[in-house]
Biopython code that builds the backbone (N, CA, C, O; Angstrom):
import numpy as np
from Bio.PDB.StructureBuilder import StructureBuilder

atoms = [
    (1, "UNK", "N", (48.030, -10.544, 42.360)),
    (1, "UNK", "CA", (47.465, -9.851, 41.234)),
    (1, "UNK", "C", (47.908, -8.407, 41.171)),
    (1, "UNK", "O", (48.483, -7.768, 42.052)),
    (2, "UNK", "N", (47.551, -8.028, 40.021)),
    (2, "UNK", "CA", (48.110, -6.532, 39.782)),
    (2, "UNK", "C", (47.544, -5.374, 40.431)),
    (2, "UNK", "O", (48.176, -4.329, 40.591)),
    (3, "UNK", "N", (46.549, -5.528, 40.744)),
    (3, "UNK", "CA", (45.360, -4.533, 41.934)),
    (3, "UNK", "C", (46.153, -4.573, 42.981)),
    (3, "UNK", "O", (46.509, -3.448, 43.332)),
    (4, "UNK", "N", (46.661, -5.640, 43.759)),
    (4, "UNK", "CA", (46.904, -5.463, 44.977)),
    (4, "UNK", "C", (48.510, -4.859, 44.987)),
    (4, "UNK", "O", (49.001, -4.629, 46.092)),
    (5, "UNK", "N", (49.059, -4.687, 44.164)),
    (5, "UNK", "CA", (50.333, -4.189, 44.121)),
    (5, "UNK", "C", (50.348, -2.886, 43.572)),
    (5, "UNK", "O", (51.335, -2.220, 43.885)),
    (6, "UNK", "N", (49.680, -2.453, 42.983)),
    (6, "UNK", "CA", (49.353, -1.223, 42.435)),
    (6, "UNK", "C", (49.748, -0.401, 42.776)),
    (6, "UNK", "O", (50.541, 0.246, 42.092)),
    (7, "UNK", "N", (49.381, -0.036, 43.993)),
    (7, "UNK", "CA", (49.788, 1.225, 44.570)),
    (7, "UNK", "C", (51.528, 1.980, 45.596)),
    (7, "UNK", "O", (51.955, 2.890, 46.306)),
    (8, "UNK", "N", (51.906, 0.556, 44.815)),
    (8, "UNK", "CA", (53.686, 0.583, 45.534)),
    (8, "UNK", "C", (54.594, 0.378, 44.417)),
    (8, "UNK", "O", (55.771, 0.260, 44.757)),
    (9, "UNK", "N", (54.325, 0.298, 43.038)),
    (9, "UNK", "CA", (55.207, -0.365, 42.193)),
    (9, "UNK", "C", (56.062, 0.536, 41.567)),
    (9, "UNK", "O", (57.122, 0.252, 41.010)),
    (10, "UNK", "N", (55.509, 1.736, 41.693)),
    (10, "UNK", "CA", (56.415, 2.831, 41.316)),
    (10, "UNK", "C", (57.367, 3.240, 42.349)),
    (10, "UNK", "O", (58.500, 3.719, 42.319)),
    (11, "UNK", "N", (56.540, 2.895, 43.285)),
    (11, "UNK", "CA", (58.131, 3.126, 44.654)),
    (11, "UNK", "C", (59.295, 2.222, 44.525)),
    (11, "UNK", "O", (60.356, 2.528, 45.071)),
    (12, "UNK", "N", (59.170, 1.103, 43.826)),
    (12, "UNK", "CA", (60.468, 0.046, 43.252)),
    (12, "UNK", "C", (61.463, 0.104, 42.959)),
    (12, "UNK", "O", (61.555, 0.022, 41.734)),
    (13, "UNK", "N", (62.885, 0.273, 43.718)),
    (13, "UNK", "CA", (64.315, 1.191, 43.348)),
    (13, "UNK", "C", (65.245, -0.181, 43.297)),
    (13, "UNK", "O", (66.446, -0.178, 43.567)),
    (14, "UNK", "N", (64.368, -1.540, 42.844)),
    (14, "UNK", "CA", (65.876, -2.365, 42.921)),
    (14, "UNK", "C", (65.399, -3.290, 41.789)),
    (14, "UNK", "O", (64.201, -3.506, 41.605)),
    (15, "UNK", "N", (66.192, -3.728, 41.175)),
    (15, "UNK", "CA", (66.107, -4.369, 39.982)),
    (15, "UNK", "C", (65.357, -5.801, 40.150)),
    (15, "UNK", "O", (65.524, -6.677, 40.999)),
    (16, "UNK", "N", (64.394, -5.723, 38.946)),
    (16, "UNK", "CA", (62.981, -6.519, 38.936)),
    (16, "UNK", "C", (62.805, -7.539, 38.050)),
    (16, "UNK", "O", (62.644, -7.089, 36.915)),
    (17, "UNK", "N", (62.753, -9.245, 38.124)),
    (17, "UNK", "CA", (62.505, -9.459, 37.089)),
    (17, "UNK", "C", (61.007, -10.160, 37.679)),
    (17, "UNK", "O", (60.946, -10.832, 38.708)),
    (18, "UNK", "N", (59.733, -9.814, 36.708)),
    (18, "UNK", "CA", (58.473, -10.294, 36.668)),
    (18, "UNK", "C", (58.253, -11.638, 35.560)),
    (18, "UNK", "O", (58.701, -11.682, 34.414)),
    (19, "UNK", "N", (57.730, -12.318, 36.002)),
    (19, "UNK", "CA", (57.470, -13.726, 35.528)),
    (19, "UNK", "C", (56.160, -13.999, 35.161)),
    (19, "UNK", "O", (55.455, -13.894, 36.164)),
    (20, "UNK", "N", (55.442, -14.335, 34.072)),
    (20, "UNK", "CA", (54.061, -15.271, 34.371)),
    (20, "UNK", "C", (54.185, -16.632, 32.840)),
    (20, "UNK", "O", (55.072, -16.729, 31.993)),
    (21, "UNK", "N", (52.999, -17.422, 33.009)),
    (21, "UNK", "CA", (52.959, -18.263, 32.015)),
    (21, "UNK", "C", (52.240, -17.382, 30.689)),
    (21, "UNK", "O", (51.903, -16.199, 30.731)),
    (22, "UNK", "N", (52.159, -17.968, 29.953)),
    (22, "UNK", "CA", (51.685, -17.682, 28.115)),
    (22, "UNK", "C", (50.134, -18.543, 28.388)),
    (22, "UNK", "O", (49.157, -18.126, 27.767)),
    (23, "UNK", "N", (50.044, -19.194, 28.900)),
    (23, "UNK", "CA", (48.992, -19.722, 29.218)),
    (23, "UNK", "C", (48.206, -19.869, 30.243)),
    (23, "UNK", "O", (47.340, -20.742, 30.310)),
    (24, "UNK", "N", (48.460, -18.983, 31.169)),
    (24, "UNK", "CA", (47.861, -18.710, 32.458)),
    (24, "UNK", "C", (46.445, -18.249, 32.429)),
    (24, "UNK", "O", (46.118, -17.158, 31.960)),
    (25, "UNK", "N", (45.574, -19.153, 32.968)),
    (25, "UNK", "CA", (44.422, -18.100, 32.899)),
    (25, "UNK", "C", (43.795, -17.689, 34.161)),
    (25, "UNK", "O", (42.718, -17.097, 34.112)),
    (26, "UNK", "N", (44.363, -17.944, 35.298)),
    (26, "UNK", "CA", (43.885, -17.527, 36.576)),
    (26, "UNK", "C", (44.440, -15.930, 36.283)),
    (26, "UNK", "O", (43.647, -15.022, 36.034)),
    (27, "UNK", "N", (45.915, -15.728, 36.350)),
    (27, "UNK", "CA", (46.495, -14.228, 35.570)),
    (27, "UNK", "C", (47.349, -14.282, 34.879)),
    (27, "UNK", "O", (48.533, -14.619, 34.910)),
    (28, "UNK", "N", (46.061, -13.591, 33.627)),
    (28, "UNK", "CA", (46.489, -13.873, 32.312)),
    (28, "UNK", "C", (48.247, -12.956, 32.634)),
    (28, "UNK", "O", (48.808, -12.866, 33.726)),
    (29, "UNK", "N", (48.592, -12.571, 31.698)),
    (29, "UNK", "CA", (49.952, -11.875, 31.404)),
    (29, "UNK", "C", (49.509, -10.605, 30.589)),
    (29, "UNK", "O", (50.374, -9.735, 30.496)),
    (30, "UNK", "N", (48.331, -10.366, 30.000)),
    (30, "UNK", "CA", (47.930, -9.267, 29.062)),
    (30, "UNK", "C", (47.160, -8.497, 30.520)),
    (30, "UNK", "O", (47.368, -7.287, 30.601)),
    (31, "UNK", "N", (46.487, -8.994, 31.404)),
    (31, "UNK", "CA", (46.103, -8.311, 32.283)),
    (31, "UNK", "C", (46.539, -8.327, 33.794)),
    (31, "UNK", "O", (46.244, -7.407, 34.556)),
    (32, "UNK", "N", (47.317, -9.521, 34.208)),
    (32, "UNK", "CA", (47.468, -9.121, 35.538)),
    (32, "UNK", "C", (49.407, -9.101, 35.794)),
    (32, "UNK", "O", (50.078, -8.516, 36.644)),
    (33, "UNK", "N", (49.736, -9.832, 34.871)),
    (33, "UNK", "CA", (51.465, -9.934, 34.720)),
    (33, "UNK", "C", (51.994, -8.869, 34.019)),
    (33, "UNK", "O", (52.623, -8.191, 34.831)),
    (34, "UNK", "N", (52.050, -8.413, 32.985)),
    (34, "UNK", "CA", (52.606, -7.173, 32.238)),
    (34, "UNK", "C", (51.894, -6.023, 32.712)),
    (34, "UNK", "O", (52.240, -5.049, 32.045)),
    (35, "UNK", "N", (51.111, -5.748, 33.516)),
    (35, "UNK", "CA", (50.637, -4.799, 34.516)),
    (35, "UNK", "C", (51.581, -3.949, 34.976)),
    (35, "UNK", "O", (51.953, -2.798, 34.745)),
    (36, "UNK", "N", (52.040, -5.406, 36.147)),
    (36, "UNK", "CA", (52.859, -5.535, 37.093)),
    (36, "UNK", "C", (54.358, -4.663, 36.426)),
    (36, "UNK", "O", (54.873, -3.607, 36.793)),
    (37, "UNK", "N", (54.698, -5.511, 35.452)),
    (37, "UNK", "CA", (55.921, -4.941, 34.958)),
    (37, "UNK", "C", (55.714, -3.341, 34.325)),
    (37, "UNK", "O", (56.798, -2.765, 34.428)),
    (38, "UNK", "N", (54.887, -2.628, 33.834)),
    (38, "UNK", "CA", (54.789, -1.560, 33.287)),
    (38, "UNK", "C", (54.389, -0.484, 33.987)),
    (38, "UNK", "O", (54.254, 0.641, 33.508)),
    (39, "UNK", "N", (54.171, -0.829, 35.246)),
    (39, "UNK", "CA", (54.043, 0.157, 36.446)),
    (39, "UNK", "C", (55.557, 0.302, 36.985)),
    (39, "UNK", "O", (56.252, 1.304, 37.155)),
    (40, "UNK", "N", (55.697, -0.464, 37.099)),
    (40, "UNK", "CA", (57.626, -0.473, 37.684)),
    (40, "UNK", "C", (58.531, 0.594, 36.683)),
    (40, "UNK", "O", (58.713, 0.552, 35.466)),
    (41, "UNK", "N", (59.068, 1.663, 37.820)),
    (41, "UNK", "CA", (60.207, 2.646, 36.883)),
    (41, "UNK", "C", (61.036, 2.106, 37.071)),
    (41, "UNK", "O", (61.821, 2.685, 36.321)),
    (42, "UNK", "N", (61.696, 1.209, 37.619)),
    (42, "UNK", "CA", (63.173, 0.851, 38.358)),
    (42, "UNK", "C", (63.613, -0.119, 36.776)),
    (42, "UNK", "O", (62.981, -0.784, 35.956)),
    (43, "UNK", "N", (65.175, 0.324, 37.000)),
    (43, "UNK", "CA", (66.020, -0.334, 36.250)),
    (43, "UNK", "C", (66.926, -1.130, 36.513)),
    (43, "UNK", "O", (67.765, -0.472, 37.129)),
    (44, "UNK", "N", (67.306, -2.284, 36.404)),
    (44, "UNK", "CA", (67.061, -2.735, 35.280)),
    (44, "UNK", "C", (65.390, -3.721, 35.841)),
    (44, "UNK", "O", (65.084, -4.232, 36.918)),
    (45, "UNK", "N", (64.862, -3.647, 34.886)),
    (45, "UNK", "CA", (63.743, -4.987, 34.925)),
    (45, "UNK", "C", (63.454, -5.686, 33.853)),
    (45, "UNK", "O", (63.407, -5.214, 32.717)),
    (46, "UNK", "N", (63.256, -6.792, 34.141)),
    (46, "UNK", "CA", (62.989, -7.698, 33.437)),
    (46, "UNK", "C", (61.368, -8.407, 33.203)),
    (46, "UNK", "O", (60.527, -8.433, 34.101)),
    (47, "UNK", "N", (61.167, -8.917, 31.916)),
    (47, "UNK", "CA", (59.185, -9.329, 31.936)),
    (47, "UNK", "C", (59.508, -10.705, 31.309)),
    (47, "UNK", "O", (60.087, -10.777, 30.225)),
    (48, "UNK", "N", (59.090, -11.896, 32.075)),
    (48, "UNK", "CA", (59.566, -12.815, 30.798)),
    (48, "UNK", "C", (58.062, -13.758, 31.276)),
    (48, "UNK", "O", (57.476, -13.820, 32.357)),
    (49, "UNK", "N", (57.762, -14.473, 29.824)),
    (49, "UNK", "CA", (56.647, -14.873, 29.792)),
    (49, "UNK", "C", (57.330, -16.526, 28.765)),
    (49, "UNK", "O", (57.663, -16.606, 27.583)),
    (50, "UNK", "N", (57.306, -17.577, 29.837)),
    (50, "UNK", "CA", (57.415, -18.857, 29.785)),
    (50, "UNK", "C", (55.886, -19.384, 29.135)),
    (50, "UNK", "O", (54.750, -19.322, 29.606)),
    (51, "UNK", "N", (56.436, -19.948, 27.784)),
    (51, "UNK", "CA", (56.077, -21.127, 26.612)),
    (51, "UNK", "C", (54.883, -22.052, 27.382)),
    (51, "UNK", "O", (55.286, -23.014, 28.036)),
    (52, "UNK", "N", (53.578, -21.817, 27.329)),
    (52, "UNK", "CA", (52.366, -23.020, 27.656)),
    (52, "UNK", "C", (52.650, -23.281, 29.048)),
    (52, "UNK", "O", (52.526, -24.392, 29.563)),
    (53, "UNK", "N", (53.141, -21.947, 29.818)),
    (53, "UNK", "CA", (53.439, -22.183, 31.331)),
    (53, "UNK", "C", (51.844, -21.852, 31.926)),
    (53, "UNK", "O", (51.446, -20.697, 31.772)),
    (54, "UNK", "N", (50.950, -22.821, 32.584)),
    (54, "UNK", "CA", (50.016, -22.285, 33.603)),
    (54, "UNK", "C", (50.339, -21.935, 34.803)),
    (54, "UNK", "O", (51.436, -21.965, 35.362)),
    (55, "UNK", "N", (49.225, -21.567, 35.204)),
    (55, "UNK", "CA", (49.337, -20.523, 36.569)),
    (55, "UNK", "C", (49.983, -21.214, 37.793)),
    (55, "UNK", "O", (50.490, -20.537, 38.687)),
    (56, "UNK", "N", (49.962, -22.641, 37.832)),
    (56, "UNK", "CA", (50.113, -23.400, 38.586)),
    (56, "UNK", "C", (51.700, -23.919, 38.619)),
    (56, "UNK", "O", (52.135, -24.447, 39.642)),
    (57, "UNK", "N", (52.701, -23.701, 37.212)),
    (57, "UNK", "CA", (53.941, -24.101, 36.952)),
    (57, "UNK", "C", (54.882, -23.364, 37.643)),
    (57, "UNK", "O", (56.062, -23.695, 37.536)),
    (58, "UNK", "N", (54.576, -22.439, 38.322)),
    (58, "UNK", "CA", (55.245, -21.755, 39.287)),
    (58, "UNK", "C", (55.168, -21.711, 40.741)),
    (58, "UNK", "O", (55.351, -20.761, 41.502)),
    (59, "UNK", "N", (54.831, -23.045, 41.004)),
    (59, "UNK", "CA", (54.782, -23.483, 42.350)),
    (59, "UNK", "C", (54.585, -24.945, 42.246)),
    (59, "UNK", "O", (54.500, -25.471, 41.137)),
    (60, "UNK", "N", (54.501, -25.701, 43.452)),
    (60, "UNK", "CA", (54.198, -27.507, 43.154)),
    (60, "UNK", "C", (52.750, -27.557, 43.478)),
    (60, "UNK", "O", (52.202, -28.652, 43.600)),
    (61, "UNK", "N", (52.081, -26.433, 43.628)),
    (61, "UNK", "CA", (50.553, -26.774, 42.836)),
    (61, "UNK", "C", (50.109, -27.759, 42.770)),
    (61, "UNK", "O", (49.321, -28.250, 43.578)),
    (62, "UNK", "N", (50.506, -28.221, 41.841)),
    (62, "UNK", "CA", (49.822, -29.160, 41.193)),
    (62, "UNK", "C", (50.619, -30.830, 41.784)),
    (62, "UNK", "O", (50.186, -31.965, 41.585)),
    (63, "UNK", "N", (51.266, -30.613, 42.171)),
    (63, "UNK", "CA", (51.840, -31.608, 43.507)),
    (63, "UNK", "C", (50.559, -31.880, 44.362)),
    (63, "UNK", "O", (49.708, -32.768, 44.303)),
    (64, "UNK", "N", (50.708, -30.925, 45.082)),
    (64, "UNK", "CA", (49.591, -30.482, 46.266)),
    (64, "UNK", "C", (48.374, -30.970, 46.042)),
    (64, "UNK", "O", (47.896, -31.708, 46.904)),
    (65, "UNK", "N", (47.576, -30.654, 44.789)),
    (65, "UNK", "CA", (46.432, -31.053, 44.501)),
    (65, "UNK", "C", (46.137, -32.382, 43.831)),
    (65, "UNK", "O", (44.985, -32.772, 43.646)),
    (66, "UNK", "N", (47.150, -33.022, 43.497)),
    (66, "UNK", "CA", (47.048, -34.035, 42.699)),
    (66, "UNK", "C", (46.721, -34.936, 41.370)),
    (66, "UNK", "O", (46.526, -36.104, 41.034)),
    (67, "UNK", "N", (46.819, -33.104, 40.641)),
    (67, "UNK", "CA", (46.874, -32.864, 39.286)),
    (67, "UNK", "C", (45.349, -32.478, 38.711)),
    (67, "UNK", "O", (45.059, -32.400, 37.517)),
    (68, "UNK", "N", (44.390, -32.242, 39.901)),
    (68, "UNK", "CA", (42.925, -32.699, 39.632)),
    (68, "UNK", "C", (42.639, -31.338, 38.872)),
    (68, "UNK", "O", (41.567, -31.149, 38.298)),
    (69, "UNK", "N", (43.712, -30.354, 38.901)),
    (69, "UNK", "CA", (43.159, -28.837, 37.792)),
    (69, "UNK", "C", (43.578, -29.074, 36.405)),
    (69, "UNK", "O", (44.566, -29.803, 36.312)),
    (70, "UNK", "N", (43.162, -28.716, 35.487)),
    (70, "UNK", "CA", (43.594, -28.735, 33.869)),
    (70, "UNK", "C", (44.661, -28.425, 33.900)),
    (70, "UNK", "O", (45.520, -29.265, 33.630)),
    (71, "UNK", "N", (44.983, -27.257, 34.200)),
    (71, "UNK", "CA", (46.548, -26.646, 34.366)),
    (71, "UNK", "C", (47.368, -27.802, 34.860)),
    (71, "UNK", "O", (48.427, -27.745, 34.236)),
    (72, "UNK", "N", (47.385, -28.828, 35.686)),
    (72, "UNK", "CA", (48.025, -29.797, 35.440)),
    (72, "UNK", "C", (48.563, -30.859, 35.149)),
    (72, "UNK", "O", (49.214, -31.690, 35.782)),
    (73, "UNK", "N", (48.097, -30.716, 33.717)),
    (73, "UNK", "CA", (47.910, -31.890, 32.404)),
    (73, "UNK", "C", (47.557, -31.372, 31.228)),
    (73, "UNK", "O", (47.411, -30.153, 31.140)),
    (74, "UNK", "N", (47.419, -31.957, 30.454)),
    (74, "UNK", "CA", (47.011, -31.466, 28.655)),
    (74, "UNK", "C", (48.186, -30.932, 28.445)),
    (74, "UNK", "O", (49.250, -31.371, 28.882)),
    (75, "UNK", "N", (48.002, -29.752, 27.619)),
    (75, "UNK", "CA", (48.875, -29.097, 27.005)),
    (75, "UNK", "C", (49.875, -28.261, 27.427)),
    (75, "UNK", "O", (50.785, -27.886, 26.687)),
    (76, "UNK", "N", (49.737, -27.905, 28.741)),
    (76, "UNK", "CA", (50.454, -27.383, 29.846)),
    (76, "UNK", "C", (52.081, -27.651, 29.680)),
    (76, "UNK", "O", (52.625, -28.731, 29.446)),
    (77, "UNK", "N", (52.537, -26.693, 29.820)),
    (77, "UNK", "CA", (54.114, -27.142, 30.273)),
    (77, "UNK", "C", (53.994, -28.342, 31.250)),
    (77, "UNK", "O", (53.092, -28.583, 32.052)),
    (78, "UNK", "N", (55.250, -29.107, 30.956)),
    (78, "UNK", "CA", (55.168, -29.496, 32.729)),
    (78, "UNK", "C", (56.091, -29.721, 33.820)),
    (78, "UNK", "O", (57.262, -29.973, 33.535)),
    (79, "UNK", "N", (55.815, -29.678, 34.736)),
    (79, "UNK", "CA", (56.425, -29.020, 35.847)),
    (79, "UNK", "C", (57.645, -29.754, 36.140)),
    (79, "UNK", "O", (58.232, -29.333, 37.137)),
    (80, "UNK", "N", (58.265, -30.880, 35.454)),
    (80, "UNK", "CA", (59.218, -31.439, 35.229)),
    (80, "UNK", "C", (60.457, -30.431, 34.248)),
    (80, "UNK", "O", (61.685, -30.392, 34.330)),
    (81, "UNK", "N", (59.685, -29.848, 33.530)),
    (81, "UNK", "CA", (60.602, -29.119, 32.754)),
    (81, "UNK", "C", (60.336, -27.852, 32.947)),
    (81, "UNK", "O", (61.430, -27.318, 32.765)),
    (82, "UNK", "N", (59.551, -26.997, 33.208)),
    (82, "UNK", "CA", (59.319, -25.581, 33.884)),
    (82, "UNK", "C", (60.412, -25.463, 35.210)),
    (82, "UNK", "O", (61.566, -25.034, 35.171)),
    (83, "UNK", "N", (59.785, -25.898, 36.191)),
    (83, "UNK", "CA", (60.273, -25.531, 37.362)),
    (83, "UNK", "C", (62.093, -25.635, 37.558)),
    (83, "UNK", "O", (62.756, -25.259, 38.525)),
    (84, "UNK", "N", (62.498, -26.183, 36.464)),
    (84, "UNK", "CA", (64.152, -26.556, 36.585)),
    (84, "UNK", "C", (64.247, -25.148, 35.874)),
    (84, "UNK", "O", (65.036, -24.394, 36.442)),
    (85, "UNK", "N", (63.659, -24.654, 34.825)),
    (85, "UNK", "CA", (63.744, -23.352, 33.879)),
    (85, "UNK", "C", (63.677, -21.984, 34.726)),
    (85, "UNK", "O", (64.437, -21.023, 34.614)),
    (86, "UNK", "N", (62.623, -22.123, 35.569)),
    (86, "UNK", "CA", (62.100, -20.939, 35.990)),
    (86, "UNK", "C", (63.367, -20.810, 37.468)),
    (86, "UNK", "O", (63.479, -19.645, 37.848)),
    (87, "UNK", "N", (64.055, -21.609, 38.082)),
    (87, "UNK", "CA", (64.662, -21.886, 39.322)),
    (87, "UNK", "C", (66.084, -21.582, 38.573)),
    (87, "UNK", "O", (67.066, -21.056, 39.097)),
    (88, "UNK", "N", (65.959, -22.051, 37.181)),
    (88, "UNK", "CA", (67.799, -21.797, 36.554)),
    (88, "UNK", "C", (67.744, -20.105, 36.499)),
    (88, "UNK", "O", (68.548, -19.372, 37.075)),
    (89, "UNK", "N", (66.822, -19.745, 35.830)),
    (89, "UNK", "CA", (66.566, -18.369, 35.457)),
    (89, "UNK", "C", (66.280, -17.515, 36.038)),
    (89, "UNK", "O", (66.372, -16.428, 35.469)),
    (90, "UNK", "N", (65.884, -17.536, 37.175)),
    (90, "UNK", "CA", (65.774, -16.625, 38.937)),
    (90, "UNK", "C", (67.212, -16.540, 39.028)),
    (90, "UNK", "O", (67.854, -15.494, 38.936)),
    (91, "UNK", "N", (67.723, -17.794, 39.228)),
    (91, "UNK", "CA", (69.174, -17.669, 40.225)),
    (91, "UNK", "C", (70.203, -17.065, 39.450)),
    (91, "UNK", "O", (71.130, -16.348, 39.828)),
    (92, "UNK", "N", (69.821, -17.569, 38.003)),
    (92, "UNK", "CA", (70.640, -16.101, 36.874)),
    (92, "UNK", "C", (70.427, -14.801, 37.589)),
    (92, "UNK", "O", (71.212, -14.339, 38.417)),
    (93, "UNK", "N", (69.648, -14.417, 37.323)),
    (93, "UNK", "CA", (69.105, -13.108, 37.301)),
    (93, "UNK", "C", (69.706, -12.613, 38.825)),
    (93, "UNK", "O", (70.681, -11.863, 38.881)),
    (94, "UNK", "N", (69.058, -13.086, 39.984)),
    (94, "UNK", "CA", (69.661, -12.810, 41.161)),
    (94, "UNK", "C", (71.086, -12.489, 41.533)),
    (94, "UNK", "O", (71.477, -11.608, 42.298)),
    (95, "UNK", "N", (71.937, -13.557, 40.703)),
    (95, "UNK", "CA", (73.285, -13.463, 40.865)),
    (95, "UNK", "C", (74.128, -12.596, 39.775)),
    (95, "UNK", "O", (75.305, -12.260, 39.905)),
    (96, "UNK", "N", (73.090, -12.242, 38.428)),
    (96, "UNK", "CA", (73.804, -11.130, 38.011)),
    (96, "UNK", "C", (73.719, -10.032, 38.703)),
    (96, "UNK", "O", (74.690, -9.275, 38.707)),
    (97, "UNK", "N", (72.346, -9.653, 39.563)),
    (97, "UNK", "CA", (72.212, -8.160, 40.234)),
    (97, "UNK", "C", (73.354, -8.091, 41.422)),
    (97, "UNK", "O", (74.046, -7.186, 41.888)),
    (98, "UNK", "N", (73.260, -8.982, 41.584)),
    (98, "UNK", "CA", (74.811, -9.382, 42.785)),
    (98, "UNK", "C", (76.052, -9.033, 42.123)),
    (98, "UNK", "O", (76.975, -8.831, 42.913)),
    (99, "UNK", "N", (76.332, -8.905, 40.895)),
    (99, "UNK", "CA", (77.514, -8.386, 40.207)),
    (99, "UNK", "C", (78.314, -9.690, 39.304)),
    (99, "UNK", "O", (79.410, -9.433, 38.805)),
    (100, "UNK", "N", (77.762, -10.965, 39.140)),
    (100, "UNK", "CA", (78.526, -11.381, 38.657)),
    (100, "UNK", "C", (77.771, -11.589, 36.774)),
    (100, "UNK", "O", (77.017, -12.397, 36.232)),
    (101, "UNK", "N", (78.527, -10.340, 36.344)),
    (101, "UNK", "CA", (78.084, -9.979, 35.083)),
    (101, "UNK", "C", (77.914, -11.284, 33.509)),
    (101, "UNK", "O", (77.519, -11.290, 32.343)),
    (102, "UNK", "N", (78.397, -12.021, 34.324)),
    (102, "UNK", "CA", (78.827, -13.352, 33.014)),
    (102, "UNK", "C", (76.856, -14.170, 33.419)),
    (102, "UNK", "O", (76.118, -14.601, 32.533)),
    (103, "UNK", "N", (76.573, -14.146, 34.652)),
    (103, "UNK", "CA", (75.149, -14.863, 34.811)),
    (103, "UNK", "C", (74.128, -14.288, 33.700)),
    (103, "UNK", "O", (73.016, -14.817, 33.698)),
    (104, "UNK", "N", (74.404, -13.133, 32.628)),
    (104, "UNK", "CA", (73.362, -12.162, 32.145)),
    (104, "UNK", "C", (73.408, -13.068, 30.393)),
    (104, "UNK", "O", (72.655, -12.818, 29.452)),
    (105, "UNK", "N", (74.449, -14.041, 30.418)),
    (105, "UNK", "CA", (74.608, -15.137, 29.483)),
    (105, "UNK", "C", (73.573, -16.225, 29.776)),
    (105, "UNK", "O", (73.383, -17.223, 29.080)),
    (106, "UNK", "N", (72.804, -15.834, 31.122)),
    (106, "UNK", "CA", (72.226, -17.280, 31.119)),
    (106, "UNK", "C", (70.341, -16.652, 31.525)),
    (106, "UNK", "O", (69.394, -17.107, 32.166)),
    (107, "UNK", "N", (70.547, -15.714, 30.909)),
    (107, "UNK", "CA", (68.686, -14.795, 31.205)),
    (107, "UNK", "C", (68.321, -14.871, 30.041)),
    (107, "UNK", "O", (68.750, -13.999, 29.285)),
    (108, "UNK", "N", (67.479, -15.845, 29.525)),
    (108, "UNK", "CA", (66.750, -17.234, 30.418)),
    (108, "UNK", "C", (68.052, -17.964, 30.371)),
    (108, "UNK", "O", (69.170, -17.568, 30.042)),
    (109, "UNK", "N", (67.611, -19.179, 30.799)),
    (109, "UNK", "CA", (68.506, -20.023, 30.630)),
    (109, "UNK", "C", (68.190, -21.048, 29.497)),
    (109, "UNK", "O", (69.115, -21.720, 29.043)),
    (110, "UNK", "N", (66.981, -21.188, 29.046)),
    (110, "UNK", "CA", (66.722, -21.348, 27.989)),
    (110, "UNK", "C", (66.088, -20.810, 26.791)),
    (110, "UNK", "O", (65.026, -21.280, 26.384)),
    (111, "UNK", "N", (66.866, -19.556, 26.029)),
    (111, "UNK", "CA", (65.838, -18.502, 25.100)),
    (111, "UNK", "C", (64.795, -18.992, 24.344)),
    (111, "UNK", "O", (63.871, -18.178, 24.353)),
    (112, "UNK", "N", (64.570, -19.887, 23.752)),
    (112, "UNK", "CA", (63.699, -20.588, 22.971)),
    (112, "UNK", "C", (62.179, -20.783, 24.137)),
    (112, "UNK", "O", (61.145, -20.954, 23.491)),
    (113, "UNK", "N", (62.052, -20.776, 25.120)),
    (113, "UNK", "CA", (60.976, -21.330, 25.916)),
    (113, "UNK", "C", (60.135, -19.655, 26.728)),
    (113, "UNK", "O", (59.107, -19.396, 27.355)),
    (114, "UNK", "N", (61.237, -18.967, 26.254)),
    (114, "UNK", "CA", (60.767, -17.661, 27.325)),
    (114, "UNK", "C", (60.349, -16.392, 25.727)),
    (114, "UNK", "O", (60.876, -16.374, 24.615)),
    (115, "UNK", "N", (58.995, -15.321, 26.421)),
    (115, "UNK", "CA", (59.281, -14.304, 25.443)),
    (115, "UNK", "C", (59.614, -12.931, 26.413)),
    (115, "UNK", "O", (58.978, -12.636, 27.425)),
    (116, "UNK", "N", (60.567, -12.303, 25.949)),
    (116, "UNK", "CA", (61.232, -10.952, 26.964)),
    (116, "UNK", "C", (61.322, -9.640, 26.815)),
    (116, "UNK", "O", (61.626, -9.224, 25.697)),
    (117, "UNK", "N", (61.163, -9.012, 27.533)),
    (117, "UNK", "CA", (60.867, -7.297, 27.787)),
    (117, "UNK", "C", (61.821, -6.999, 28.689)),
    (117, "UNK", "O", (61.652, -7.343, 29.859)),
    (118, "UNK", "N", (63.226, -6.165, 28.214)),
    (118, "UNK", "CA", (63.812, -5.773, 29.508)),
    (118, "UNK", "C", (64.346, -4.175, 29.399)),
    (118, "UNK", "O", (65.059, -3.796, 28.471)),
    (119, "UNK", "N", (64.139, -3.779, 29.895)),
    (119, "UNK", "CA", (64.163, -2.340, 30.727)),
    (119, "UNK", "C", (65.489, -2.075, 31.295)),
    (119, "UNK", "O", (65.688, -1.049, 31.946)),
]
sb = StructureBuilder()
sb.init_structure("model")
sb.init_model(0)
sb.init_chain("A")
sb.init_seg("    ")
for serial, (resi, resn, name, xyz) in enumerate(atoms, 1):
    if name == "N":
        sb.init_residue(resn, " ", resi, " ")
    sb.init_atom(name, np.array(xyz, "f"), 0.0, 1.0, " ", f" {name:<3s}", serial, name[0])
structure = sb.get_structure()
């Protein structure tokens, strides 16, 4: 959460990209994800907020538990098609800060599913 990072995010000198779902409600993105990103001075950063992603689509969660939370079912992304998105779109990002400038063609890797803030 954004409390517990608080007090280091301005010390941040290497390029950032912050992630949450559109539908998260353990942390929301209006209060505990875009926090995160608007405390950060460092450049370049990135804020991207994945399409009916819950809190849980960013881990196997919902593996683990056996789907028994809302977040994993209904209307939810699902983790069949998130987790290939969110794993394409890290390793973009990672490997453009590494220098290979053509990966910045693939942040997201799917534009239609992500909304973005970059710095």
């Amino acid at each position: 959460g954004f409390e517990v990072l608080l007090g280091g995010l301005s010390d941040v000198d290497i390029p950032v990209m912050v992630l949450g779902g559109s539908a998260d409600q353990l942390t929301p993105m209006q209060w505990q994800v875009a926090p995160i990103y608007d405390a950060l001075q460092t450049t370049p950063r990135m804020l991207g907020s994945l399409t009916d992603a819950g809190h849980f689509l960013f881990s196997n969660a919902c593996d683990l538990i056996g789907g028994e939370n809302d977040e994993c079912r209904g209307d939810y992304l699902e983790s069949e098609v998130g987790h290939p998105e969110v794993a394409s779109t890290t390793t973009a990002f990672l490997r453009w800060v590494l220098g290979e400038d053509s990966m910045a063609d693939h942040l997201p890797q799917t534009p239609q599913m992500w909304t973005w803030t970059v710095d």
